[in-house]
C-alpha positions, 0 to 999 in steps of 0.5 A: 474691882467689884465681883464680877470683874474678880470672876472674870480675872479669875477665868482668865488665870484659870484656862490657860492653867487648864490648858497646860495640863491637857496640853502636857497629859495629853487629854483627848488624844489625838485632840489635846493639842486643839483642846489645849489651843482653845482653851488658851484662846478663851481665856483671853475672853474674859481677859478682853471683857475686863479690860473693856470694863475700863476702856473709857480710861483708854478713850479718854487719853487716847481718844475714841479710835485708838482707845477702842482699838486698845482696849480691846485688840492691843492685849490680844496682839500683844500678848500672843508676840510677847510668848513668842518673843519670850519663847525665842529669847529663852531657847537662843540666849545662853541663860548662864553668864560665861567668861567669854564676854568678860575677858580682854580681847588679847585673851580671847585670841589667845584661846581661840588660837589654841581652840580652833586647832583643838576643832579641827583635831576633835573633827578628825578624832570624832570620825576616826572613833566612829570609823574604828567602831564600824570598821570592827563589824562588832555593831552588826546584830549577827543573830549571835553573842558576841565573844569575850574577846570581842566584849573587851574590844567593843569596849575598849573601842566605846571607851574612846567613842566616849572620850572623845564624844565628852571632849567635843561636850567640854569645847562645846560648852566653853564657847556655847555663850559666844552671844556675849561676845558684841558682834559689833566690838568683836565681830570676828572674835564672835564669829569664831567663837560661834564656829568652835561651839557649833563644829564641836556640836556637829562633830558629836551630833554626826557620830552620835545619830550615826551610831544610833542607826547602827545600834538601832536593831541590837538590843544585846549591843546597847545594853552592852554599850550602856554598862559601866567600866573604870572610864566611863558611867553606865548608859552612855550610849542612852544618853548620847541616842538621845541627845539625837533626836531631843528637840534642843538638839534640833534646834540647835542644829537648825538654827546654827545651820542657818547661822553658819551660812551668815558667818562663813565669809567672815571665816575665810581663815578657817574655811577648812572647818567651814567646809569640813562642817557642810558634809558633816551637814550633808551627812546627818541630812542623809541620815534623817532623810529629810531637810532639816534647814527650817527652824523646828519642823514642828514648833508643837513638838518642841513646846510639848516636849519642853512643858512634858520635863517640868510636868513629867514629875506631876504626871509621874506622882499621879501615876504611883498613886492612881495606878491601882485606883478605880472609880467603880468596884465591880469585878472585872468583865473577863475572870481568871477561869476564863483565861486559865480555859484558854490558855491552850489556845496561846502560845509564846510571842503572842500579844495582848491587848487589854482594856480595864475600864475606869481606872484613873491611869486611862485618863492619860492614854489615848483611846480604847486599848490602854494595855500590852503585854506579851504571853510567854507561857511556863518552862514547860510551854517553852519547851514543847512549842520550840522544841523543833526548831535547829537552836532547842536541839541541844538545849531546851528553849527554857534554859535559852532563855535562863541562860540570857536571862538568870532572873527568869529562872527564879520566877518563870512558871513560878506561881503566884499570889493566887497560884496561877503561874508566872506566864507573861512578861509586861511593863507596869507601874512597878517596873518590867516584871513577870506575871501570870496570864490569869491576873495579868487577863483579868480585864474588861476585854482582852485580844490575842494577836500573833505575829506571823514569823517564825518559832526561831524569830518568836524565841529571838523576840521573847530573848529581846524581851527578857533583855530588860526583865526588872527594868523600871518603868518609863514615865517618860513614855519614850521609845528613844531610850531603853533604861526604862520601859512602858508597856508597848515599848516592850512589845516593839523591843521584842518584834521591832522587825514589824512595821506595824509595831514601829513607833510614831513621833508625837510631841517629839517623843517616839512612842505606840499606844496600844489603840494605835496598833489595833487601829493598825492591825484593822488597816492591814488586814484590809489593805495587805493580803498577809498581815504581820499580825494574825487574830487569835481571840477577843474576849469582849465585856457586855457591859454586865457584871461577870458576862463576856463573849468571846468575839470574831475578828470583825468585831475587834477590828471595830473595837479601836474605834470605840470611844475612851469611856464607851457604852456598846451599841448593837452594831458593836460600835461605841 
């Protein structure tokens, strides 16, 4: 094989590599997936051409026609059914050997005669924990803290939801490679097997999708759920939200939906399950609110969310290293003086976008706005601004907050490095931390935005928002999960009663870049006569060491649209 024909080989390995990596950082968002997709199809070029190289080895066995067509269309066809076949095999078949297939079938239907009662039983108990958590009224955000008494009957209450949840895993799993028992030597034996393993999943799912939209507006009460005791870990109820909504569960309620409807005549014995399994159906389809009977409503969701856990500790590694990597050394546009003039302008709860051009970690974070965070202000500005609200009248806003909070007190109008004072609560690398408004608005451009609620509502968001103080930061970039945060998930946690902070599925992930919500932000105030935001300031960069000005409105609602590595024009425009 002479040089040309290694270069060739060469190309092919090397765009499909690339297109994986754009596909899994999410390079050109929103376009990777039509980048990645192009780049996958070009590869095959160069594969085609090395394989017509040698397309007279193909016409001599198989004649002109069918060698032409061989050589040069068969590899394209072929290869593409093969990734699908493989694809499909992999997410269906069990990929651990189980005991299932092994032993006789005397014993098989002596486990399933014990098994299948234990269904039905773990059915009834997976609804009757569920029900005993609703009817307690204890999930319900009341706007107060819960009791001591009322702790230790929620726990007491989660503790079974917990055991019995992790009972319905260990059914599940004795059953999940039913494939191995031949349909054709045992095929009621098959069928039943499937029955115990996908009722067990479906008991779990129900409960576990119910919860989650009970829970969803309670932060106090999750991180309450996700505390350790003496019979369960801690983060529970994070792992049972998210095996919700992952695109394995998905499939695997999809595809044993469609299966279900095959067996169930051969189930007659066991038709109460059978039935007991189609409201359980009825009841997670109410929930989603959408028919979730197809195979995987995105295929693209489900392929990016798989490739994002083997890529996640690359990407998580990049980031540690590039996190305070620039490619230029200037300062940056708008300086700590700056800010500390403007201070009086903010107050607590408002937002912050902010954008530091050419820093590494922008590579993986779509569009012009690549930064939240939220102001909260010092001890002092806490005070004065809430202090005619019902809930400072007998205590401070300060000491609110310190009390929900302890870790707050040592640090909260603390000063820094620099002397600035810790004013602002933001996720970064590092994890959840307080920072000062000078360090943490020293970028390139920097916008203000309010939200139009109440002081009351504002102290709740800021409460919300300490609730994960000292948190690490999520690699992961999932909304669904709150053990860890990125920095417009902290912002959503704090006012996620605005619709226009709710986050957006993508590559089966929730999340909200920050581009997101100025784009947003712009279609509101033209589309509504009271948007939920409201414009406070727009610090924009010239483009010339140590210059900016401070802008209207209009002139950020453009800014969104301005490209990833921008060069302003006249009109404001990228």
């Amino acid at each position: 094989m002479g040089f040309n024909e290694l270069a060739l080989v060469g190309l092919a390995v090397l765009t499909p590599v690339l297109a994986f990596i754009v596909f899994v950082a999410r390079l050109g968002h929103p376009h990777h997936r039509k980048i990645a997709l192009g780049l996958y199809l070009a590869g095959w070029i160069p594969f085609s051409l090395a394989l017509q190289r040698h397309g007279s080895s193909f016409e001599e066995s198989l004649g002109p026609a069918t060698g032409y067509l061989t050589a040069h269309w068969a590899p394209l066809v072929a290869g593409g059914f093969s990734l699908l076949l493989a694809w499909v095999i992999w997410l269906i078949i069990p990929h651990k050997r189980s005991f299932l297939g092994s032993i006789s079938e005397s014993e098989r239907a002596a486990l399933l005669a014990e098994d299948i009662p234990l269904l039905r039983y773990m059915i009834f108990r997976m609804d009757l924990v569920f029900s005993q958590l609703v009817l307690s009224g204890l999930l319900e955000n009341r706007g107060s803290a819960l009791s001591s008494e009322e702790e230790t009957t929620l726990r007491r209450l989660w503790g079974d939801f917990v055991a019995a949840t992790f009972e319905c895993d260990l059914l599940k799993q004795r059953y999940r490679a039913f494939p191995e028992v031949s349909v054709r030597k045992s095929k009621q034996h098959h069928f039943q097997c499937f029955l115990v393993a996908y009722g067990a999943f479906l008991a779990q799912y129900r409960a576990g999708l119910r919860l989650s939209q009970r829970v969803a507006s309670s932060d106090s009460i999750k991180s309450l759920l996700n505390e350790p005791s003496e019979s369960f870990p801690s983060q529970t109820f994070a792992a049972i939200q998210k095996r919700s909504i992952t695109p394995e569960s998905v499939v695997q309620l999809n595809v044993g939906r469609a299966y279900l409807s095959i067996t169930t005549k051969s189930l007659q014995a066991e038709e109460d399950i059978t039935n007991e399994l189609d409201r359980l159906l009825s009841d997670i389809d109410a929930v989603v609110a959408e028919d979730p009977r197809v195979f995987v409503g995105n295929p693209l969701d489900y392929f990016e969310s798989k490739a994002f856990k083997f890529w996640l500790p690359v990407q998580k590694s990049i980031a540690v290293h590039a996190s305070h990597i620039r490619t230029v050394s200037r300062p940056y546009f708008v300086p700590p003086e700056a800010l500390t003039e403007r201070a009086g302008m903010l107050e607590p709860g408002d937002i912050l976008l902010q954008r530091r051009e050419w820093h590494l970690t922008n590579l993986g974070i779509p569009g012009y706005w690549t930064h939240l965070a939220l102001y909260v202000g010092t001890p002092e500005r806490l005070n004065d601004f809430f202090s005619d609200i019902p809930a400072t009248t007998d205590t401070s806003a300060s000491e609110i907050l310190f009390a929900s909070c302890e870790t707050a007190r040592a640090t909260l109008g603390h000063s820094d490095e620099e002397g600035f004072p810790l004013a602002v609560i933001e996720a970064l690398r590092p994890g959840v931390v307080l920072t000062s408004l000078e360090v943490s608005g020293s970028t390139d451009a920097l916008a203000v935005l309010r939200p139009r609620q109440s002081k009351a509502k504002r102290l709740q968001g800021l409460l919300r928002a300490f609730e994960h103080l000292g948190k690490p930061y999520d690699y992961n970039f999932d909304f669904a999960t709150d053990q860890a945060l990125v920095c417009s998930e902290l912002v959503y946690k704090a006012f996620r009663d605005l619709d226009i902070l709710q986050p957006e599925r993508v590559g089966g992930r929730l999340l909200l870049s920050p581009n997101l919500l100025a784009e947003r932000f712009d279609t509101q105030l033209r589309d509504s006569d009271v948007p939920e935001l409201e414009f406070v300031l727009f610090l924009d960069g010239l483009g010339e060491i140590g210059q900016f000005e401070e802008a209207d409105s209009d002139a950020f609602r453009l800014s969104h649209k301005r490209a990833k590595w921008h060069v302003l024009t006249e009109d404001g425009t990228s």
